[in-house]
N, C-alpha and C positions, 0 to 999 in steps of 0.2 A: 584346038581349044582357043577361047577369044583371049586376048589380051584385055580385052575393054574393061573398067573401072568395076564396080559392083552397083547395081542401082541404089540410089539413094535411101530406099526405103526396107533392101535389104542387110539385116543386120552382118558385120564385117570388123574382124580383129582387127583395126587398123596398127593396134600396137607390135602385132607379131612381125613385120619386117626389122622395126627396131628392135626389137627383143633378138631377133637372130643373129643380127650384125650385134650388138652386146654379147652372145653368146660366142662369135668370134673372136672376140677381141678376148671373154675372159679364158677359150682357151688357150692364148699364147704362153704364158707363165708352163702351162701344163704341157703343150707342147715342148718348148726349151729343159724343162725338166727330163722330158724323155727319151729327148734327142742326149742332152750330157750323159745321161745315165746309159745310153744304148753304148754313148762310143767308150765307155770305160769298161767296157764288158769285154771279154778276150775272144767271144766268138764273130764272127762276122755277121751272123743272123741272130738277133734276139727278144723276148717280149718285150722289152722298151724300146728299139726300134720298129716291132711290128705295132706296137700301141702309137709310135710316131709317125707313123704310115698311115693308119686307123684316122686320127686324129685330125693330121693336115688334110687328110681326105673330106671328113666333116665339114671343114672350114670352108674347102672349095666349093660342095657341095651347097652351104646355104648363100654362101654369097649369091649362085644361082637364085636358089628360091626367094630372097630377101628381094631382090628385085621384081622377080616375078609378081610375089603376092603384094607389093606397092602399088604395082600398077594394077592388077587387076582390081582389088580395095580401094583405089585412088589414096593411099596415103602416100602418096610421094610431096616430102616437104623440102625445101633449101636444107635444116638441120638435119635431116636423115640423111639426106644426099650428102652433104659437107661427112658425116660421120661414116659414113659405109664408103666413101673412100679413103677416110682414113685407116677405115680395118682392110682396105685390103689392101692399101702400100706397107700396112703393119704386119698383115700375111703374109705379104712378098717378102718384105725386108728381113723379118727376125730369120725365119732360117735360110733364107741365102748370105745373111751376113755371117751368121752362125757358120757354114757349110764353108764359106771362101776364110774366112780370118782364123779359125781355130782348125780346117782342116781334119777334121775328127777321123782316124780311124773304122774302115770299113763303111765309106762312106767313097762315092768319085770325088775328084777334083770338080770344083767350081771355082773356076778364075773370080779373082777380086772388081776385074772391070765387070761383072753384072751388076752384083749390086751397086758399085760406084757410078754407073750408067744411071739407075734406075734414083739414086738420089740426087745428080746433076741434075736429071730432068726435070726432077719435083720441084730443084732450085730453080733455075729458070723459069718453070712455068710460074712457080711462084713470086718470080718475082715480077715479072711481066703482068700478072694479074693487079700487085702491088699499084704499079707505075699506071695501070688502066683505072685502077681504082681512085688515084690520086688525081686522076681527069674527069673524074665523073661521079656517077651513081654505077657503077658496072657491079652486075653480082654473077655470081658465077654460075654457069649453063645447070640446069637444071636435070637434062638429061646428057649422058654419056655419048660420046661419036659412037657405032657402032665397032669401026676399027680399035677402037681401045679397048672394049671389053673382050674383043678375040685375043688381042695383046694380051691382056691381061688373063688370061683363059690359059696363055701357050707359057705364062710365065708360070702358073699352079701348076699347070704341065711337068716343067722342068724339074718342079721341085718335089711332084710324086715320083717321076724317074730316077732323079740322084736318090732319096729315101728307099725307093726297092731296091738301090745298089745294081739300078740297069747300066752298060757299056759308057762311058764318060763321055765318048766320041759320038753321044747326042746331045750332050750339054751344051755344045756352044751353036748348033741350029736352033736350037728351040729359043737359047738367048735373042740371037742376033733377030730370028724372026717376032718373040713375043718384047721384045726392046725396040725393034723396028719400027712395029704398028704404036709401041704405045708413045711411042715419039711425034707419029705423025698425027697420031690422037693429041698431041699438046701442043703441037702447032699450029694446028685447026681450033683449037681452043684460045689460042693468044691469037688467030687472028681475029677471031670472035670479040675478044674481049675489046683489041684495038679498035675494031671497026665500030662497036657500039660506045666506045668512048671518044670517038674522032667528034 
């Protein structure tokens, strides 16, 4: 199937990409809710971590589609773009922060250096965009590297894994490899932004 825009004269929910990416972001509350609720439960498996499994699943799954149906609608804007990456560094972040800092109960270990990797980077590239910005007109790429979205792909990965309570001793491949890409995805980004502000 084409990726290609929709024609112009055919009518096209241009709002549903944004509506999906809103839909993930509101269900983070809902998720955190059932991640706590799962680990104070005395069994190892239970319906609030099977609803939290459920759940982050969803989330992964539209980030997919929300992409998808941009481009083919042509509603890819700067403020969608700016915003559907903030839902999913909010994807990423709340339960791996959750998972590494409180530890929960029937849950693997997630070392604290992921998520601490994964917000360094956001520092940096943010702030490298800052200092591009402060030389020019620089706005920020429009479209994603494709390495970053695998990156970011192998880090929802990680986090359906730890949530099924699979072996721990795939937590830190799936780190190091969806950490990897998304790094090199930010540095392909800053040279970006240097080079168009040079």
């Amino acid at each position: 199937m084409s990726d290609r825009p929709a024609p112009a004269g055919r009518p096209a929910a241009k709002w549903l990409p944004n509506a999906l990416t809103g839909l993930r972001i509101l269900l983070l509350p809902l998720l955190v809710f059932l991640l706590v609720e799962s680990s104070t439960r005395a069994a190892h498996w239970n319906a609030a971590r099977s609803l939290a499994l459920a759940v982050f699943a969803v989330m992964a799954v539209t980030d997919w589609i929300d992409g998808y149906l941009a481009r083919r609608l042509g509603a890819i804007s700067r403020l969608g773009s700016v915003v559907d990456a903030l839902a999913d560094r909010l994807a990423l972040l709340v339960p791996l922060a959750y998972l590494a800092v409180w530890e929960p109960a029937g849950f693997p270990e997630v070392p604290l250096w992921i998520p601490a990797w994964l917000v360094g980077l956001d520092l940096v590239t943010g702030l490298a965009w800052g200092i591009a910005r402060s030389r020019g007109d620089v706005r920020a790429p429009r479209s994603h590297h494709q390495v970053g979205r695998v990156g970011v792909w192998l880090l929802f990965v990680l986090i359906l894994w730890a949530l099924a309570g699979l072996p721990s001793a795939g937590i830190a491949p799936l780190a190091l490899a969806g950490l990897g890409l998304s790094t090199v995805s930010g540095l392909l980004y800053i040279r970006e932004w240097m080079a168009a502000s040079a």
